[in-house]
N, C-alpha and C positions, 0 to 999 in steps of 0.2 A: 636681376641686376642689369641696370645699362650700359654698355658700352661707352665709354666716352668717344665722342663724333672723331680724335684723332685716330684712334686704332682703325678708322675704317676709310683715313685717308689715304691715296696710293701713291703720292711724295715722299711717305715715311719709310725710313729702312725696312726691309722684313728682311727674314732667314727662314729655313727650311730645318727643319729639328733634325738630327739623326742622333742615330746610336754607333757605338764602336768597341768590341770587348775585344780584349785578351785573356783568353785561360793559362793558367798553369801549370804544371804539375811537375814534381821539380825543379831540375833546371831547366826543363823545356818549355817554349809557348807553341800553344796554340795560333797557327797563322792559315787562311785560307787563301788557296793557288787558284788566281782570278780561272775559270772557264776560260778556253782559246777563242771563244764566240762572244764574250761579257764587249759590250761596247768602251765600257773603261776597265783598265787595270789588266786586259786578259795574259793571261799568263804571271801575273805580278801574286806576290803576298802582301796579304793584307790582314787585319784581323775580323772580325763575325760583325756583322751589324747591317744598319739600315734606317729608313725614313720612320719616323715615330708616326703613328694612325692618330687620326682624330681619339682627342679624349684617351691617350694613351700615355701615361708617364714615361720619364724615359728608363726607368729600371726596368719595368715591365716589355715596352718595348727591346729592349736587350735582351731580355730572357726570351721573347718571344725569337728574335732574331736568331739567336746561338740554336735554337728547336730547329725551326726553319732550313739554316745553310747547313748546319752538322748535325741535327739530328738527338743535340745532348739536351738534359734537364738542367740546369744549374739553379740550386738551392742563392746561392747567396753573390751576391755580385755588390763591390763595392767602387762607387765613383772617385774616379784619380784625376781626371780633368774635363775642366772645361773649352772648348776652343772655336773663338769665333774665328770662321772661312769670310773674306773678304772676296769679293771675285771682283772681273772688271766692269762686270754689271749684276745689278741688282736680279733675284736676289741672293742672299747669301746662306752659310751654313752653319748652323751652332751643333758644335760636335759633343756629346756627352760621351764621353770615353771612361770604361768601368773595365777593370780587372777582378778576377774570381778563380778558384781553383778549380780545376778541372771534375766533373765526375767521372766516377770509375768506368763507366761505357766508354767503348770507342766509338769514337765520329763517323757518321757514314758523309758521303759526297753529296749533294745537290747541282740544279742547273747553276747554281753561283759559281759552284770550283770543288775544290778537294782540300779537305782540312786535312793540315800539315805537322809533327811537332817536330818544332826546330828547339835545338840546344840554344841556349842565351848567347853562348858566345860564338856561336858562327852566324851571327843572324846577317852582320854587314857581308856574308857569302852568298846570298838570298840577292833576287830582281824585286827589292820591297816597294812596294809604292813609296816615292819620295819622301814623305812626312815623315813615315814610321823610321826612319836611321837616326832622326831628331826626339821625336816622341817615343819610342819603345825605352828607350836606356830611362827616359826620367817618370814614365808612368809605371815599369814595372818597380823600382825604388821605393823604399818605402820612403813617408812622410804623409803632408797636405797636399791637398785639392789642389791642382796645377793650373790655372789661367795661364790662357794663351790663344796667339793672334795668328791667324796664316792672309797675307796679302799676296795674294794673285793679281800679277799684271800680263799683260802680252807677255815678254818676256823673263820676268823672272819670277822666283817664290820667295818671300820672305817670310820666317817664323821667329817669331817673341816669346816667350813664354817668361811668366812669373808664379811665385807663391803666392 
């Protein structure tokens, strides 16, 4: 197959794929306590994930991710939203965000941080990465696939989110 000549033009938007999961298990999620040395987020909670690899889906990506920082196998992982990251320069981030129940192993720590579980309802007691006080409450909910926007400027964040 050929590429069409615009894909390999550098005027055109790109993004940078990632992945993003939250486990389960009861009322608890899984959240991971950035490393004190992470260049971004340290000390912050976050959930498991990462840069999708060449030729790597993003489910697969995710599984490989949650192995990685915690240590866990996860069977089955299903995607809650999508979210294009805007920044104030190119380029940007398409966030594939997947929630899955937790397996029965416990998480060990990696150089990322220490996987957490917090109760659902103390989570706004948590130093969360900013996003997640917006996005946790509507991706652990059930329903559809969540579209949504995060716009990063100098100074502020703005997040959209639709069904």
């Amino acid at each position: 197959m050929q590429l069409p000549e615009e894909l390999n033009d550098a005027t055109r938007y790109t993004v940078i794929p990632r992945t993003l999961v939250f486990l389960t298990r009861g009322t608890e999620v899984l959240l991971l306590r950035g490393a004190p040395d992470k260049r971004l987020w340290a000390g912050k909670y976050n959930g498991l994930g990462g840069h999708i690899e060449l030729g790597e889906e993003p489910r697969r990506a995710a599984r490989r991710e949650v192995q990685e920082e915690a240590g866990l196998d996860v069977a089955e992982l299903t995607l809650r939203a999508v979210i294009q990251v805007t920044l104030p320069e190119p380029p940007g981030v398409m966030l594939f965000v997947f929630v899955g129940a937790a397996p029965v192993a416990q998480p060990r720590s990696s150089p990322e941080g220490t996987p957490v579980w917090v109760q659902r309802q103390e989570l706004t007691e948590y130093p969360l990465v900013e996003d997640l006080y917006e996005l946790l409450p509507r991706v652990l909910a059930p329903g559809e696939i969540i579209f949504g926007e995060y716009l990063l400027t100098e100074d502020r964040t703005e997040y959209r989110f639709a069904v």
